[in-house]
C-alpha positions as CSV (number, residue, x, y, z in Angstrom):
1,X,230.4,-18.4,176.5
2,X,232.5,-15.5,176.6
3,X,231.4,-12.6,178.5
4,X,229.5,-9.4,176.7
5,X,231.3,-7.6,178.6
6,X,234.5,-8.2,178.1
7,X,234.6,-9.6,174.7
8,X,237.0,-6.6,172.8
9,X,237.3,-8.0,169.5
10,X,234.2,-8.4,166.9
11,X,232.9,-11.9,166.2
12,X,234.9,-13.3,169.3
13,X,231.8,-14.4,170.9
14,X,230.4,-16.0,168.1
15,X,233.5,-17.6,166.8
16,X,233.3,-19.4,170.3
17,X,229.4,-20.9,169.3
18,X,230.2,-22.3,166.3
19,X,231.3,-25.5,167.0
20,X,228.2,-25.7,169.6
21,X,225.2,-23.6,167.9
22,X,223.5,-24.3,165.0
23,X,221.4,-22.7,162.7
24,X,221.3,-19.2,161.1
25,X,223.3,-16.0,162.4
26,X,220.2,-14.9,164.1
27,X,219.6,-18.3,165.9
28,X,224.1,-18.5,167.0
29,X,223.3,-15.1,168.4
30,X,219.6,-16.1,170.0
31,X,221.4,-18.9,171.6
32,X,224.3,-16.9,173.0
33,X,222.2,-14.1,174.5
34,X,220.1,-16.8,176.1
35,X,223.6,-18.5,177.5
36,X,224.2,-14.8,179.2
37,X,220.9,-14.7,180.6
38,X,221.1,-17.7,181.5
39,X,223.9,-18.2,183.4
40,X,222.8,-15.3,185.7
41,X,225.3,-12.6,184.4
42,X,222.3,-10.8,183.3
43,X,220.1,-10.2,186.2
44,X,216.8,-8.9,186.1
45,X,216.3,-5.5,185.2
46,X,220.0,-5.6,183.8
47,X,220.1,-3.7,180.2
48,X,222.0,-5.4,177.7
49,X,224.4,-3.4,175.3
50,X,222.9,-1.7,172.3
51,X,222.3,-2.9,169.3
52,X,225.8,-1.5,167.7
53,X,227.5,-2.5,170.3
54,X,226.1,-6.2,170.3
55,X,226.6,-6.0,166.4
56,X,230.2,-5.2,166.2
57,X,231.0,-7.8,169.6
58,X,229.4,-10.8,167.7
59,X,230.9,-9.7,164.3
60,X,227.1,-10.0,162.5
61,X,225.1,-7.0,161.2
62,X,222.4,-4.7,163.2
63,X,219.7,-6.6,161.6
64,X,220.8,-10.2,162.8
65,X,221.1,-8.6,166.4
66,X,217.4,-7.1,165.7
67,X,216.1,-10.9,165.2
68,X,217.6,-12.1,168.1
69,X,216.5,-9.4,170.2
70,X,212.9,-9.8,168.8
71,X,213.3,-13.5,169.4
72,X,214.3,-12.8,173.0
73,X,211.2,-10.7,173.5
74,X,209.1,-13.2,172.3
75,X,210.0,-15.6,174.4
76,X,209.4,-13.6,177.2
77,X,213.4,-12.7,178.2
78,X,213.7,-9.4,177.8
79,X,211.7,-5.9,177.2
80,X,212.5,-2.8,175.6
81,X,211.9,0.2,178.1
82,X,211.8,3.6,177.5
83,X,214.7,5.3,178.2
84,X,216.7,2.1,179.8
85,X,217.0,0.2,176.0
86,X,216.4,-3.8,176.1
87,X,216.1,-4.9,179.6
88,X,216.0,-8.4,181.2
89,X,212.4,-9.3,182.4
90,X,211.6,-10.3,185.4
91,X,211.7,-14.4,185.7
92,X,214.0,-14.7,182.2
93,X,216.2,-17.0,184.6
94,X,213.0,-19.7,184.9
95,X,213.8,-22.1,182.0
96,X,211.2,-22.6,179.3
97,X,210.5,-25.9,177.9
98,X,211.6,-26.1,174.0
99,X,211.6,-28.7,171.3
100,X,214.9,-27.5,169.2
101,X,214.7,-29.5,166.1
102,X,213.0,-29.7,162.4
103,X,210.5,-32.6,163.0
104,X,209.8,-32.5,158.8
105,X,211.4,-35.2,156.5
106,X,212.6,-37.0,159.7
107,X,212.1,-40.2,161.4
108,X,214.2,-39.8,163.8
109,X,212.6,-36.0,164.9
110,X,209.1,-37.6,164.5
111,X,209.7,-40.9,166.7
112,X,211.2,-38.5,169.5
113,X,208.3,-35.9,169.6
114,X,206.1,-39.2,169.1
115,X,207.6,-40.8,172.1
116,X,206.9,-37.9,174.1
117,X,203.6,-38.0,173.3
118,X,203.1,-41.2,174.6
119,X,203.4,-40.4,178.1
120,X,201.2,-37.3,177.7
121,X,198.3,-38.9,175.9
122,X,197.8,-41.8,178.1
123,X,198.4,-39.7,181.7
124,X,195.6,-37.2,179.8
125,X,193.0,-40.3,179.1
126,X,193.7,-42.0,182.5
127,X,192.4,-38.3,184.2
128,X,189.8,-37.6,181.4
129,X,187.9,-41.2,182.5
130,X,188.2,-39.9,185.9
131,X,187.2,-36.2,185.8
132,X,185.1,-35.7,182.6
133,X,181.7,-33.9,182.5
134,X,178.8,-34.8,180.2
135,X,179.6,-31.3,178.4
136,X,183.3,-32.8,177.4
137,X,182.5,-36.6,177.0
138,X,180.0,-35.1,174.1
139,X,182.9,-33.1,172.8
140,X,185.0,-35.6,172.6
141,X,182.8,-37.8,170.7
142,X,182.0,-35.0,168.7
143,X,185.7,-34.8,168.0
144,X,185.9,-38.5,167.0
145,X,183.2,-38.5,164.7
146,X,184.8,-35.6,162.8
147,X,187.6,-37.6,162.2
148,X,185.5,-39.8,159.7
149,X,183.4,-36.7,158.0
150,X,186.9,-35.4,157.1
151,X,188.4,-38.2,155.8
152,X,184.9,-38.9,153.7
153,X,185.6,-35.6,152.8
154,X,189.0,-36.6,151.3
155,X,190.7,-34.2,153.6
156,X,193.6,-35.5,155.5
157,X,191.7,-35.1,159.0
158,X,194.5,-33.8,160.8
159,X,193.4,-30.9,162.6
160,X,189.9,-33.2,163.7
161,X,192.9,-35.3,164.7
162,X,194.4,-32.8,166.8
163,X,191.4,-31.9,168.2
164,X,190.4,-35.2,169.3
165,X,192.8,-35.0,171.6
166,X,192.8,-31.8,172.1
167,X,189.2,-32.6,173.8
168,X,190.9,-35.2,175.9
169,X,193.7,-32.8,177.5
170,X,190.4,-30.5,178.5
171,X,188.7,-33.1,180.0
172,X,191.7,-34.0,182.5
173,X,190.6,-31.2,184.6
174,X,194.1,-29.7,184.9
175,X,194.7,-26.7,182.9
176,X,198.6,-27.5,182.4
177,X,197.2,-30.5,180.2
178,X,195.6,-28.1,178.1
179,X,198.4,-25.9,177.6
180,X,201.0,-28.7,177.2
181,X,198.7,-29.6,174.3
182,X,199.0,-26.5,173.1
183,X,202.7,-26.0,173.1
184,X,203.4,-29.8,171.4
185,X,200.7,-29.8,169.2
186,X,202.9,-27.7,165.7
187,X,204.9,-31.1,166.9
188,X,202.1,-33.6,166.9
189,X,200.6,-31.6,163.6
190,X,203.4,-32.9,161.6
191,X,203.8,-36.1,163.5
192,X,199.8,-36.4,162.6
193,X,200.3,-35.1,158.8
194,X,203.4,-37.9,158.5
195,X,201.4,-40.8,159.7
196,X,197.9,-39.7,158.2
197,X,200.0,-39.6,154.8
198,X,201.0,-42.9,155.2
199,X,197.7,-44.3,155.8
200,X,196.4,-42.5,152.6
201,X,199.1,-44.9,151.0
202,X,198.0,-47.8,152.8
203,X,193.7,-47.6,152.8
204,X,193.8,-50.6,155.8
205,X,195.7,-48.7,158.3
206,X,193.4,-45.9,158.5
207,X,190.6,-48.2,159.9
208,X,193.1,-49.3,162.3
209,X,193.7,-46.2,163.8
210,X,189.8,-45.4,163.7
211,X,189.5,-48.2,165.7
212,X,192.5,-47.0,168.2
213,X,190.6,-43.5,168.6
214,X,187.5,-45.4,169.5
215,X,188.9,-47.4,172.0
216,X,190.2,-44.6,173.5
217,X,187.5,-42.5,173.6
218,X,185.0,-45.9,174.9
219,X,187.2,-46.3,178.2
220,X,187.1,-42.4,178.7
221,X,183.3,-42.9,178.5
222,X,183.0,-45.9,180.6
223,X,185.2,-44.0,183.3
224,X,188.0,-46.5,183.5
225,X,191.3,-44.6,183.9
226,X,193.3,-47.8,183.2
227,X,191.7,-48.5,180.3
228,X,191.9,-45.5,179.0
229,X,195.6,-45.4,179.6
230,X,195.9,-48.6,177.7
231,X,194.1,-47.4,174.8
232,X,196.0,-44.3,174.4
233,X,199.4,-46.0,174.7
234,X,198.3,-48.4,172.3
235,X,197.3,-46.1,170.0
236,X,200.8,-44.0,170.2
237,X,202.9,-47.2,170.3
238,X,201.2,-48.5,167.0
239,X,201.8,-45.2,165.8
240,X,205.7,-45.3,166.1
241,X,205.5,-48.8,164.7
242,X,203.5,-47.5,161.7
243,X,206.1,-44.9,161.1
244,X,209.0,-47.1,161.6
245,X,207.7,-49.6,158.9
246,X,206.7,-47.0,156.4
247,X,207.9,-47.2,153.2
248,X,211.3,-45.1,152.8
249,X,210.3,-43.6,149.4
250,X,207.5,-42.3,151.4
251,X,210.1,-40.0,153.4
252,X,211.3,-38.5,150.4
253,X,207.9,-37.6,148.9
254,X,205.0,-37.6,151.6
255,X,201.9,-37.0,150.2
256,X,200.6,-33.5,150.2
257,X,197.8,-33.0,152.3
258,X,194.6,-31.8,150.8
259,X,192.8,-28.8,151.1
């Protein structure tokens, strides 16, 4: 990426991104500020160049520079000070774990963040068998039995989904879990949503995956870490194979969830 610094002639720097970047204006520009941060031309405390000046170097208007700046802020990169203008914080150079891609309307997004899953889910059961209280066991179950209510209900169930295994992560006794859960579940929610749309087409699946859930959740009871791990890998590998051999009309009109 050409340098902030010495790029003289507007839109040089973004010209450079665009067989790379992707996206809006805002996200080229996100991406090439994170590059300069990144690559440790920016240190710590460094200000960047005002918003005009940024403006008129990557050949965009003030208000695409002001989305990327808030973007930066949000993720934690940079701060505006009193006085010293937008600044680079203090650890911007650690890198942040981030998913960069649409997971709706795609099978191919929604196997990869699904595939991910896997590992977490059945680590998170294995430790959850091993280190759960009588406090989480119960919410756990409690979890798992609102599953069933919602879907009586003839809601979709996917937040009781979610928090399912939500209660798992909590159980692990690790924090990270939690927060890992966290951070991937707006991934898993669609994921979830996807899947649970399909088994609203198809009534059998859904006891299926009841089933799945229960397994999981009996191992994590019975304090058997490998079963537990088996039951959640289970559950995430018939998962991928229920998306993979979903009907491809269903891709181009999933069901809308319900209220």
């Amino acid at each position: 990426m050409p340098s902030l610094e010495n790029t003289s002639r507007p839109g040089t720097a973004l010209a450079a991104l665009k067989d790379t970047a992707k996206g809006t204006l805002a996200d080229q520009v996100t991406t090439a500020l994170k590059a300069h941060i990144a690559s440790g031309e920016a240190l710590p405390g460094t200000r960047l160049p005002t918003e005009p000046v940024l403006a008129e170097r990557f050949g965009v208007s003030r208000t695409v520079i002001r989305e990327a700046i808030s973007r930066l802020k949000s993720a934690g990169l940079v701060e505006v000070r009193q006085g010293s203008g937008t600044v680079v914080c203090e650890g911007a150079h650690i890198k942040a774990f981030t998913i960069d891609f649409d997971v709706s309307g795609s099978i191919e997004a929604v196997l990869r963040v699904t595939e991910l899953r896997r590992g977490i889910e059945g680590e998170a059961a294995a430790l959850a068998a091993q280190r759960h209280t009588a406090q989480q066991l119960e919410a756990i179950e409690h979890a798992l039995k609102a599953i069933d209510v919602a879907e009586r209900a003839g809601h979709d169930g996917v937040e009781e989904d979610l928090l399912f295994h939500r209660s798992i992560s909590q159980a692990t006794g690790n924090p990270l879990y939690p927060s890992l859960h966290e951070f991937i579940a707006q991934f898993i929610k669609e994921a979830i949503r996807i899947t649970r749309s399909n088994e609203e087409r198809r009534r059998d699946l859904a006891k299926t995956v009841h089933i799945e859930h229960f397994a999981v959740y009996a191992a994590i009871a019975a304090r058997d870490p490998d079963a537990a791990r088996n039951a959640a890998l289970k559950h995430i590998n018939n998962a991928v194979e229920r998306l993979k051999s979903a009907d491809p009309s269903f891709w181009q009109s999933p069901v809308v969830s319900k209220p």
